[in-house]
N, C-alpha and C positions, 0 to 999 in steps of 0.2 A: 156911229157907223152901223148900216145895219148886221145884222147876222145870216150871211148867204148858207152857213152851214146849217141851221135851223130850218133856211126853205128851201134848200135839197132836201133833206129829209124828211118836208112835208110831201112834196112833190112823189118823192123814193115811196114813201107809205101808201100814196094813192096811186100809183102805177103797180107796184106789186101783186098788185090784187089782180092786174089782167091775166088771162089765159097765156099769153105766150110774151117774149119782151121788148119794148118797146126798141127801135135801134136808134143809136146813138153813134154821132160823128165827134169821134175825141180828134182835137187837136193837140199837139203833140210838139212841145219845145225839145225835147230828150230824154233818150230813157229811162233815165233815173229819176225825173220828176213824172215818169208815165207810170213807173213802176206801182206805187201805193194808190194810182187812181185807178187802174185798172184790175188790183187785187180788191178796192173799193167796188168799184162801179159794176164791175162783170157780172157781180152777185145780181144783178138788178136789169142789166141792160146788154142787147146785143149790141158789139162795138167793134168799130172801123176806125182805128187809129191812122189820121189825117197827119202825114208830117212836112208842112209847108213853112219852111222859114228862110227866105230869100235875106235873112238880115245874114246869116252866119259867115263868116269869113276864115280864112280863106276857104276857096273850095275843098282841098283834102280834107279838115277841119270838116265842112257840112258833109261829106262822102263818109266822112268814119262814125260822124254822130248818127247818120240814117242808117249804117249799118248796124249800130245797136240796137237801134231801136227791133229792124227787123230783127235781130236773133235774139231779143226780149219777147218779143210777140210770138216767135216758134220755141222760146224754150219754157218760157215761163205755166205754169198748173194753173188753168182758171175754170169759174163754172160754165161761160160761155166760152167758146170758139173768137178768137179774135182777127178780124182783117186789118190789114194795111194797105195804106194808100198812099203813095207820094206826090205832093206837088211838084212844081214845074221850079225848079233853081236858079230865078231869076234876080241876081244882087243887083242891075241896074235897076230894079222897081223899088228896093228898098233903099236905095241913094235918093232917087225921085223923092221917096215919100217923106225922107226928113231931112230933106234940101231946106239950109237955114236954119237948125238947131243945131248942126253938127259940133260944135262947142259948149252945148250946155251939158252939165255934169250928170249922169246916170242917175234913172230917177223920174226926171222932169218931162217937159213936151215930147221929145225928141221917143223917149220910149214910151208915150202915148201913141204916136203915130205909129208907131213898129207894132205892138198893141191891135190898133184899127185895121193893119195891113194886112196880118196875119188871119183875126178871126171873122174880117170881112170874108176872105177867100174862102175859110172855112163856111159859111152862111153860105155863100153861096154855091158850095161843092152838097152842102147837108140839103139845100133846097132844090136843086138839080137831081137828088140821086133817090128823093123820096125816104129822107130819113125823119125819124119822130122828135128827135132834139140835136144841138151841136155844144159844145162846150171847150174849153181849153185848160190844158195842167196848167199851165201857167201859174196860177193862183197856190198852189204849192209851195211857191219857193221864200221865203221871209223877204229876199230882195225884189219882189215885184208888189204891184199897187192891187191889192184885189177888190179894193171900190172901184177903180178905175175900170179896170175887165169888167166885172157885172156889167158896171153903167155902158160902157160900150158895144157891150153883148147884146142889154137888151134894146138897148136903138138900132143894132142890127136884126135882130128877131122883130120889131117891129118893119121894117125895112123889106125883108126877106120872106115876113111870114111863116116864120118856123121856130119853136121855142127855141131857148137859149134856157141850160139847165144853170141856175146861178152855184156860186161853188167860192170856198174860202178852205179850199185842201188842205192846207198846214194846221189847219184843226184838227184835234182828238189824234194828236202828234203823228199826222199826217207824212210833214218831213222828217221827223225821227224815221218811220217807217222805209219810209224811200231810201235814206241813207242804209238800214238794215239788208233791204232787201237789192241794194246795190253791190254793197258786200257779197249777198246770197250770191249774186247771179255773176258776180265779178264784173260789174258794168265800169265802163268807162265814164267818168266823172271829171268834165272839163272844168277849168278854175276861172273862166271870164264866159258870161253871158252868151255871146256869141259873135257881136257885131265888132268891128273894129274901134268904134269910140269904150266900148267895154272892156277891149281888151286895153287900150291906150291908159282908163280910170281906173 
């Protein structure tokens, strides 16, 4: 497996050097896994935290987790100014998009697709809006696939024509962090992924 953490920090070392900072479209699963990327990332990058994930169920559920997010983004001390952005709350697209795996166990195709649906949207919110990279927390969590995201990322950045900053967050205790600074901020920290087959596994 390669090492995504190594080539962000290639990337990180050769952008620091510009004059002012490149912006960067975070996408954003929940605050607590946004928390350590953006006490990470801020150092380095102006960021517009994307938060589109039409998998989450029920809707009170995705209305409580967007609201952490916001009052992470206005409470939280960084060296940049950070925005928010919310997508569009649409769970019939993400029923569409993994019509036919719905039985396979967390993990497998089924959160591949949810994966593509999400940091597609992001690509193409980053490449409409004039932004310099797009990326997603995602890779943070020990329970997600973070070859899987790169590789999807960058067939989207090729697609899109807009870097995709590659990322393996849970390094250099990454998630330790997020769990800290979740505590800090007394963030809400849900115990199923967010989809109803996650909640069901």
């Amino acid at each position: 497996m390669e090492n995504y953490q190594k080539k962000l920090e290639k990337i990180i070392n050769e952008i620091s050097e510009a004059e002012k900072p490149k912006r960067l479209l975070l996408h954003s699963c929940c605050a607590p896994c946004s928390s350590y990327v953006l006490e990470y990332l801020s150092q380095y990058f102006d960021i517009t935290v994307f938060y589109y994930n039409p998998n989450i169920s029920p809707e009170k559920e995705y209305r409580m987790r967007v609201e952490e997010q916001k009052r992470l983004v206005n409470h939280m001390v960084l060296p940049h100014p950070v925005a928010f952005l919310e997508g569009e709350y649409q769970p019939e697209i993400f029923y569409n998009t993994v019509r036919g795996f719905e039985d396979l166990p967390e993990g497998k195709e089924r959160c591949f697709c949810c994966y593509r649906l999400r940091l597609e949207a992001s690509a193409r919110v980053a490449k409409e809006q004039g932004f310099d990279y797009f990326t997603t927390t995602l890779t943070i969590s020990p329970l997600k696939n973070a070859e899987k995201l790169n590789e999807i990322g960058q067939e989207l950045a090729q697609k899109y024509h807009i870097p995709f900053l590659p990322s393996d967050f849970k390094k250099k205790n990454g998630y330790k962090r997020s769990i800290e600074l979740s505590r800090e901020y007394g963030l809400y920290r849900q115990n199923y992924c967010g989809c109803v087959f996650s909640k069901r596994d």
